[in-house]
N, C-alpha and C positions, 0 to 999 in steps of 0.2 A: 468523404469518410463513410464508412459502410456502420457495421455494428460492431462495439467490441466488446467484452466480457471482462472485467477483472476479478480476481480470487485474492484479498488477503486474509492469513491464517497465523494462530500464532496462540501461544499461551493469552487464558484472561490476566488483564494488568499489563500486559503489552501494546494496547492502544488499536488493535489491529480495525476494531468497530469506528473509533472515529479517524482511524487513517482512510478508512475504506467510506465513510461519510463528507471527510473531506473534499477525496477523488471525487466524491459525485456533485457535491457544491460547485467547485471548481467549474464540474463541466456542465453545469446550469448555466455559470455566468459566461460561459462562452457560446450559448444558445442550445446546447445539446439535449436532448429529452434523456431520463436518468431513470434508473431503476437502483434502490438499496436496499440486500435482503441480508441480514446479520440470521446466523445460528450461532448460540452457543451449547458450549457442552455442556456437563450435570453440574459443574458449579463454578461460578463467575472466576473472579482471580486465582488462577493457577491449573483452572480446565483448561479445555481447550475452546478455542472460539474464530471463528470466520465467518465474513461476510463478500458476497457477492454484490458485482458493481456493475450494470448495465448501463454502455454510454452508445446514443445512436442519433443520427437526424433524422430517423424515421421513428414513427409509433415504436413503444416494447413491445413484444407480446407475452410474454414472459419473460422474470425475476430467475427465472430458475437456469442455472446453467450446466450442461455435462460435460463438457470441451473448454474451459475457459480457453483466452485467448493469451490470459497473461496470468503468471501468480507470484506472490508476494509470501514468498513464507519465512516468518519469523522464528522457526524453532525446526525441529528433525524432524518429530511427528506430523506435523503440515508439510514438509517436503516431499516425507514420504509417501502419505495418504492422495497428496495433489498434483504432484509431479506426472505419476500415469494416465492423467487427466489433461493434461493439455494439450489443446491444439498442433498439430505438427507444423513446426516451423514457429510457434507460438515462443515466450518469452519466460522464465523464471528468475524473478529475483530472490538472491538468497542472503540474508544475516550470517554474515559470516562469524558475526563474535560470538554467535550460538549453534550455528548449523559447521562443523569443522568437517564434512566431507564433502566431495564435489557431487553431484549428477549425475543421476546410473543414464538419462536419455541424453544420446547426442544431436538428433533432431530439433532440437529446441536452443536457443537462444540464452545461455544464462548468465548471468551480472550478477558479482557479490558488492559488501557495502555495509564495514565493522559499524553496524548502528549502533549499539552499546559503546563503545570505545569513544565514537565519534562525538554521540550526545555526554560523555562523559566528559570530555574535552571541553566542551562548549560549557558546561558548569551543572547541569541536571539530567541525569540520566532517564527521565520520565520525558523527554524528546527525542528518543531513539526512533519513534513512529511518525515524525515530522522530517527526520533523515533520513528514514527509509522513501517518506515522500517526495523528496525532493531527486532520488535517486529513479525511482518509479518517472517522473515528469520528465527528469531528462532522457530516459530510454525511449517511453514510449511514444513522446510526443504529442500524448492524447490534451494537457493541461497543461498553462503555462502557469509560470511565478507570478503574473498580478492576479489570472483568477484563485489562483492558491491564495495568497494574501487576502484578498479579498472575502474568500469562505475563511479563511481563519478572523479576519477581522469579524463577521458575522457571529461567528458560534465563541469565541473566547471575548464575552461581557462581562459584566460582573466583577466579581474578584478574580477570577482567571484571566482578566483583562492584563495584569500585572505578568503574565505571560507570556503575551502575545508575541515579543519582541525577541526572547527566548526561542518561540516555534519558528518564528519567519529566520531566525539565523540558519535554526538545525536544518529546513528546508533548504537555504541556501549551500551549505555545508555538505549535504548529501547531492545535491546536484554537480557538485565541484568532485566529489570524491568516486563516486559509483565506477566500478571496473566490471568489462568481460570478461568471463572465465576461458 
């Protein structure tokens, strides 16, 4: 494995900081050294907000990325803004339940994956970001379902404990579903 970059993007309240926290857990427990840098916009739910995910067997040397190698955009204005940013030959996944037009780059790799529809199926529409992940795992390869499970088991304690079983579906769910465009 070399170095990879992920970008996901998406309205606040869309999950995109702990989808993109998760990614990096994950590839903790598969030994990988991580990097997670979250921006958001000027104001949390309903700004805009992404975060960047450095996974490598080598040292980082920087959080920061201008090429990602993959993105995850959950809305239009993150497709739009990140899409001219990726890697050639690189990877875009897109929400289709919210992003309804395709890909101006044909260079690029892209997979859609109605997360909204899908986590609305499974009974909670607040795990559209755990179906987007399972969809992201099965593309890239980078993470499998027991280290996912496993960061999920980690970070949902507490009372969101009562969740967990919820996210580990939607995960599965989006791995089962995710399509090339």
């Amino acid at each position: 494995m070399a170095t990879y970059s992920v970008v996901t993007a998406g309205f606040g309240g869309q999950g995109v900081m702990l989808l993109g926290k998760i990614i990096a857990e994950a590839a903790m427990h598969e030994g990988k050294k991580v990097t997670w840098l979250p921006s958001y916009g000027p104001e949390m739910r309903g700004g805009t907000a992404n975060c960047t995910v450095v996974i490598s067997d080598e040292d980082i040397g920087s959080p920061v990325v201008d090429k990602p190698d993959i993105v995850i955009a959950m809305n239009i204005p993150s497709m739009i803004k990140f899409e001219k940013n990726i890697k050639d030959e690189g990877i875009l996944l897109i929400n289709s339940s919210v992003i309804d037009r395709n890909p101006t780059r044909k260079d690029v790799k892209s997979f859609k994956i109605s997360s909204n529809e899908i986590a609305d199926e499974i009974g909670n529409t607040k795990v559209l970001n755990m179906v987007t992940l399972g969809a992201f795992a099965k593309i890239s390869g980078l993470i499998s379902f027991d280290s996912i499970k496993k960061a999920l088991e980690e970070t949902m304690t507490g009372k969101k404990k009562a969740f967990l079983e919820i996210n580990i579906k939607a995960v599965q769910k989006g791995m089962e579903e995710v399509k090339e465009l």
